[in-house]
C-alpha positions in Angstrom: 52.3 -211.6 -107.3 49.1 -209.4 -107.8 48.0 -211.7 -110.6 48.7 -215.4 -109.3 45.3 -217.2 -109.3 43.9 -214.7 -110.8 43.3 -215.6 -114.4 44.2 -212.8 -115.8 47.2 -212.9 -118.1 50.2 -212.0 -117.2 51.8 -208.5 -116.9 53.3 -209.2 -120.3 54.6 -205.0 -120.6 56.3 -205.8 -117.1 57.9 -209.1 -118.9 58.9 -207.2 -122.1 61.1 -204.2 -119.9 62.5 -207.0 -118.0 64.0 -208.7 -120.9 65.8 -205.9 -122.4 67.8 -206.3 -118.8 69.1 -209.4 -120.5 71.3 -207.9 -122.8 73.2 -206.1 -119.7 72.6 -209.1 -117.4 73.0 -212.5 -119.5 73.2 -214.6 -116.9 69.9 -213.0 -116.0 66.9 -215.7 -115.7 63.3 -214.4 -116.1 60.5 -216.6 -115.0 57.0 -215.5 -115.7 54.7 -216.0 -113.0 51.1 -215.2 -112.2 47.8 -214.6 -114.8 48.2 -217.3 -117.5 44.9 -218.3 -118.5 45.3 -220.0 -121.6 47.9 -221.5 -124.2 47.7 -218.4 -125.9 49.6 -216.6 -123.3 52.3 -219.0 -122.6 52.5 -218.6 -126.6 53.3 -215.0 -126.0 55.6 -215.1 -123.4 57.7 -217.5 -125.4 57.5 -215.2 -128.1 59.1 -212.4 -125.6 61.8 -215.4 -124.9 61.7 -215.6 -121.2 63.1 -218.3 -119.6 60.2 -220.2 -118.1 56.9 -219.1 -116.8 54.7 -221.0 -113.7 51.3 -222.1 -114.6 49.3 -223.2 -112.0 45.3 -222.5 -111.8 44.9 -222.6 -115.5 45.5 -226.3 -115.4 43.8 -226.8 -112.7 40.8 -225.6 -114.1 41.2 -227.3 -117.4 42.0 -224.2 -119.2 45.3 -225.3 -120.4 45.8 -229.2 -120.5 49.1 -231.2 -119.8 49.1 -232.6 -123.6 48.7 -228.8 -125.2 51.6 -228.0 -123.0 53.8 -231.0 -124.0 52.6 -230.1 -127.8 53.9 -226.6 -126.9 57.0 -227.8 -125.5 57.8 -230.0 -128.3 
């Protein structure tokens, strides 16, 4: 929550310890939140496989657009 709006990235070490929970916990969901400030990152935390990750400000301030996430998505 410290990181939300904040442009930051995300707490991608936090993300990564989390994750290993998902081998004891399948049904586990992770959804990154907070600090993405670019496609790059949202390219990392897919990379770490979490479920799903909230990106608000960035689009907002045309740091990541709608059709580089659809691309992403794709």
């Amino acid at each position: 929550v410290s990181k939300d709006g904040m442009l930051s990235g995300p707490s991608f070490e936090l993300y990564e310890d989390l994750i290993k929970l998902k081998k004891k916990f399948p049904s586990f969901y992770l959804i990154a939140s907070g600090g993405v400030e670019c496609i790059e990152d949202l390219e990392r935390l897919k990379k770490l496989k979490v479920d799903g990750c909230i990106v608000g400000k960035a689009i907002y301030e045309n740091r990541i657009s709608l059709s580089a996430l659809k691309e992403m998505l794709c």
